[in-house]
N, C-alpha and C positions, 0 to 999 in steps of 0.2 A: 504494500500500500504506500504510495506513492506523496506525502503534502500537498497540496493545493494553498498552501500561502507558506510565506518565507518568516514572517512575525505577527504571534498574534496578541493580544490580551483575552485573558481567560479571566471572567465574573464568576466566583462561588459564590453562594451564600452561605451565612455562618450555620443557616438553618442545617444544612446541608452534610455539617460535618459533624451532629449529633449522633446520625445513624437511630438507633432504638431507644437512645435516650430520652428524657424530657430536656437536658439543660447540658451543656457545657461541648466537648472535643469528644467524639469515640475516635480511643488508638488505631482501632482496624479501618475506618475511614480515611482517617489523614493520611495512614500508611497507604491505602488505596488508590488516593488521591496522587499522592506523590509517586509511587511507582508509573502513573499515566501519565503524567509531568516529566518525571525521565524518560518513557517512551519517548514523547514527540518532540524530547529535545535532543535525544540520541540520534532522531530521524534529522536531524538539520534545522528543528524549527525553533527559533528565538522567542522565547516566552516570557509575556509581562504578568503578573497575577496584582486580582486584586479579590481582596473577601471583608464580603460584610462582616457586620457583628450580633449578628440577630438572634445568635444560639446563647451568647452571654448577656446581652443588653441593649433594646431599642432604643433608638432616642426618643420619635416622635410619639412609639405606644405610651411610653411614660411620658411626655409631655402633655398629651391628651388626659391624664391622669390627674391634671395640674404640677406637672413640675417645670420649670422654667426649661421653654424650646431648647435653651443655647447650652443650659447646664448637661441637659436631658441631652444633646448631640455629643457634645463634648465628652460624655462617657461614652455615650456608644464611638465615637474616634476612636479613646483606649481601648475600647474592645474589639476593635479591629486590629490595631497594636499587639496587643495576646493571639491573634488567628494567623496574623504575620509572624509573629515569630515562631510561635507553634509549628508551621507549614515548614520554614523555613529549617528545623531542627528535623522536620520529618526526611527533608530533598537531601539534607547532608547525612541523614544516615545512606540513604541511597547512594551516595555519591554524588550528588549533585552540587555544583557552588551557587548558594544562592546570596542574595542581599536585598535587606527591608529600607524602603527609602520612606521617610514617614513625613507626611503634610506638616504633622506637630514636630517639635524640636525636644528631642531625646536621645540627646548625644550616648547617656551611658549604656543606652537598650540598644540602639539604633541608629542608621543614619540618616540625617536632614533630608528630604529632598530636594534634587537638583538638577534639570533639564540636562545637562550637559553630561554630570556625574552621572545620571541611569543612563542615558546611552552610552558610555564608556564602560559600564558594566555588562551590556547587553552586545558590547562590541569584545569583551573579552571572555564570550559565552557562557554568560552568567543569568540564572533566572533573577528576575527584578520584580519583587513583592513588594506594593505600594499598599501603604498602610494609612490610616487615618484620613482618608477621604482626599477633599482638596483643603482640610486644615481648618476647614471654616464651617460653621452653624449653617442650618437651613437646606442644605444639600447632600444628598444619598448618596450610597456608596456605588450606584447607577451611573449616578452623574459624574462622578468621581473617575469609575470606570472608562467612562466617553472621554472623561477630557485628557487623561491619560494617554488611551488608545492614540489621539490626535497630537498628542506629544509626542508620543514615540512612533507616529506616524507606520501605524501599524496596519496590517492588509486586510483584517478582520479580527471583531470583539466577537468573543464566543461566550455566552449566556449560559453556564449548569442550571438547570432547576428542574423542580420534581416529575414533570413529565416532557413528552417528546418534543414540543414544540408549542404554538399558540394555537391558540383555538380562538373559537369567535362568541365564546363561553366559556366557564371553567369546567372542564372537563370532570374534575372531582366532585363537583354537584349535579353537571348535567351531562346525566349517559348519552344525551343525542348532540351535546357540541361535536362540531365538524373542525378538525385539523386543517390550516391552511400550510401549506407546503411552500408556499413564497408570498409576501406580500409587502408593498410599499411603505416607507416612514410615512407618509402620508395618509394611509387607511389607518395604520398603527394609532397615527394620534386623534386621527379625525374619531376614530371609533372608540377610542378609548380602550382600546387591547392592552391589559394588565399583562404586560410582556415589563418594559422597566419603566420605572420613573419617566415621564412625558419631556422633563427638560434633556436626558439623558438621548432619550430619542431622536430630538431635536439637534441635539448637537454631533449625533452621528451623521443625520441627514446633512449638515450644514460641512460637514467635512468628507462626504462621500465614505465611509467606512460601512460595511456590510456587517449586519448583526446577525450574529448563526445563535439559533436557540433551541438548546437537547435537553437531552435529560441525564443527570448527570450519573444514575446505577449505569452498572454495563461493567464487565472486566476490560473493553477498548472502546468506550463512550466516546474520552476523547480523542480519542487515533480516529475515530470514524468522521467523528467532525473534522478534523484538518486533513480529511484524506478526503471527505465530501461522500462520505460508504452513510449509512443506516437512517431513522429518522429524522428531521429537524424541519426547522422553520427557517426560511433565510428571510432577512429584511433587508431592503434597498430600494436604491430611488425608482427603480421600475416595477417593482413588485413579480416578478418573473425572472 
């Protein structure tokens, strides 16, 4: 199996790395995760990661609670901080060189992010875990994701989440959603398809980058996404 893009960024969600948990990291996950990680980096492919924090701490669920939006963001950043480096201990058991570049400034955990510094990591074949969002309140790890992608001017964001692609319904409530196999940023947002964050969307559309969205079980989930093999949803400006 062959690549079909040369760099991409991969979106986890934190949810994702629970496995059968209620709350935190299952070992057998992240070890999962990473081993597919070394796949497609052994295959040639330059890989950006970024993962929410949803399995340790939301922002916005607890701000809806009344806790203060900015406070309530600002922890869930750290907790993307914990999934970053988590991930990151998993790639080097593997063999992997990886490096967490973090929106927030936490020089003793991690380091800074810096436009120039992650491409010089990702030029000396190294995975590049972005952590902490874009550093600031109010914006998802979606968004986060996109703007990223667009910084490291990457061929395609690839989307893990719980099932194979979008539907035009959520498929976990309704047995008769219909899977679409390619559709436009443009239906995406006009329709409101709970695929990512709308501003997220938006700024893929505005930078032509193609949003692949699978599912992320499978022992070659991701190999099959950057090889263009099994399920998915692709989004882009033509919708086909």
């Amino acid at each position: 199996m062959t690549p079909i893009y040369k760099r991409i960024l991969l979106k986890l969600s934190g949810e994702g790395l629970m496995g059968e948990q209620a709350f935190g990291i299952s070992p057998e996950i992240l070890s999962s995760l990473a081993q597919q990680i070394k796949q497609v980096h052994k295959a040639g492919v330059e890989v950006c990661l970024v993962i929410g924090g949803g399995n340790i701490f939301r922002g916005a669920k607890e701000a809806a609670k009344g806790m203060n939006r900015t406070v309530a963001d600002q922890v869930g950043m750290l907790a993307t901080v914990m999934n970053a480096l988590s991930m990151q201990n998993a790639l080097e058991q593997q063999g992997v060189d990886a490096r967490v570049l973090s929106g927030l400034a936490i020089p003793e955990v991690c380091e800074a992010y810096m436009y120039r510094r992650a491409l010089k990591h990702l030029d000396k074949g190294r995975v590049v875990i972005f952590a902490a969002g874009t550093g600031n309140p109010y914006f998802t790890t979606d968004t986060g994701a996109a703007l990223r992608a667009a910084e490291m001017q990457c061929d395609v964001l690839l989307k893990a989440t719980q099932v194979d692609g979008v539907y035009d319904s959520d498929p976990r409530v309704n047995s008769q959603a219909v899977k679409l196999n390619c559709v436009s940023y443009d239906t995406v947002i006009n329709n409101h398809l709970q695929v990512m964050d709308m501003t997220a969307v938006s700024l893929a559309r505005e930078n032509n980058i193609p949003i692949v969205v699978f599912a992320q079980k499978g022992e070659n989930a991701l190999m099959n996404a950057v090889t263009g093999q099994g399920s998915f949803t692709l989004i882009n400006s033509r919708g086909k």
